[in-house]
N, C-alpha and C positions, 0 to 999 in steps of 0.2 A: 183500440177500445171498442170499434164501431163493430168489429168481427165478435168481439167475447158478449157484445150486445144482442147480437143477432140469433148468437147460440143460445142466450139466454131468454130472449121475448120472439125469435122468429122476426122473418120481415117484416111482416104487418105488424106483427109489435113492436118493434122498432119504431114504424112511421105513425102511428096510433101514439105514444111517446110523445118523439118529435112534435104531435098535433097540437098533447095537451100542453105542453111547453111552450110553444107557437102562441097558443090562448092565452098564457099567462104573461106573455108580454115577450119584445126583443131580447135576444142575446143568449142564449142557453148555447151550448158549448155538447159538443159528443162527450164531456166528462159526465156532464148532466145527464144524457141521455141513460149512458152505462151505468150509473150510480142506479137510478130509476128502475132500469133492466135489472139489475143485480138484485135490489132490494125486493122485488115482485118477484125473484126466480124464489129468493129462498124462503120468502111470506108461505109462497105454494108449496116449498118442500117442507118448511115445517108444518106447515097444515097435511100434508102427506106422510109423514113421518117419516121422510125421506135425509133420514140424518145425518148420513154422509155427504149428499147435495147441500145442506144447510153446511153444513161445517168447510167444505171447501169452498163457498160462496162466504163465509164470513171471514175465511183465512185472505181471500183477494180484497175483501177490501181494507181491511187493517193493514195488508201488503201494500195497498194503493196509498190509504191515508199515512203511514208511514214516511213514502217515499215521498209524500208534498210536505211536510211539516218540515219547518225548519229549526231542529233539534236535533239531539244527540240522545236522548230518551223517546222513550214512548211514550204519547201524551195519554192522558185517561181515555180519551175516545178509541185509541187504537187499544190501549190494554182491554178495555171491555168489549171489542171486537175480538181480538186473538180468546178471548176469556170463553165468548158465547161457540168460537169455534171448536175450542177443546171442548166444552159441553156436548156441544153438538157431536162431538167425533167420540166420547164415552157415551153416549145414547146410541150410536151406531154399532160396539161393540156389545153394547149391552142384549139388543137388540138379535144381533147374533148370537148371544150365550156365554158370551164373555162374562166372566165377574168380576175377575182382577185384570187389572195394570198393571204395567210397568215405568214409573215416572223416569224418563229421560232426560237427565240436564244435557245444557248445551253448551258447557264448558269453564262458563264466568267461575269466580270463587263462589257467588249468591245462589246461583244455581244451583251448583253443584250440593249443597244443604237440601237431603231430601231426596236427590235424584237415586237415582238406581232403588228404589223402593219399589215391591210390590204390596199394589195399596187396593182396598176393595173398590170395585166402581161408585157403591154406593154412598161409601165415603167424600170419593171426589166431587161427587156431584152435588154432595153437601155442600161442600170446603174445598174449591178446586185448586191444586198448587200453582197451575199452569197459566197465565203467565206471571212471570215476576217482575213487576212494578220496577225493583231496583235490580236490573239483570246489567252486568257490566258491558256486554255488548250496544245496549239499546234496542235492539230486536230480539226480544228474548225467544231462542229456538227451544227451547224445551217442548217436550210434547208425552205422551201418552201410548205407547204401546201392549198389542193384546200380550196378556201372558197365559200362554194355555197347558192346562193342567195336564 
């Protein structure tokens, strides 16, 4: 985690981190740290409208918080993480000229409802399909692909 931190704030920001963590009392953990890294990379990429950096920084932490919960679904904080990633990741194609998608299921029967559609961007971005709440996996992979004319 200490390394994906590093990439994300640099060393000094890293240790700048660690400071302000330090001030607020014992015990912060390198999860903290990375959470903190992570959240500040992508504050700046969506302030940059760097939408593809936002969308792969929200896809690791839904990946992250995921992997600690103790379920078999995804909890709300993880779906509206995977949520804000597809968002992010249709602003990124948009962005390049894209206007349609392609919704990709990722296999479940819930999924599969919907998938293989190409659907406008401006659509999803209203009404995003991606993720599904009730995906039979638990980590719903579905996602989003350019469709170019």
């Amino acid at each position: 985690m200490r390394r994906r931190a590093v990439e994300w704030a640099g060393e000094d920001g890293v240790a700048r981190i660690e400071a302000e963590l330090a001030a607020k009392g014992p015990g912060y953990t390198g999860r903290d740290v990375w959470w903190v890294a992570a959240n500040r990379f992508c504050l700046e990429a969506l302030r940059r409208g760097a939408w593809q950096d936002a969308s792969h920084v929200y896809f690791e932490l839904a990946l992250q918080l995921y992997r600690e919960q103790d379920e078999d679904r995804s909890s709300p904080q993880v779906l509206k993480l995977e949520a804000e990633a597809a968002k992010a990741e249709l602003r990124a194609y948009a962005a390049q000229g894209v206007k349609r998608v392609d919704v990709s299921g990722c296999g479940c029967e819930v999924c599969s409802t919907g998938a293989d559609r190409v659907v406008p961007i401006t659509a999803e971005l209203q009404a995003p399909r991606v993720p599904h709440a009730d995906c039979e996996l638990g980590w719903c992979g579905c996602s989003y692909l350019a469709f170019v004319e």
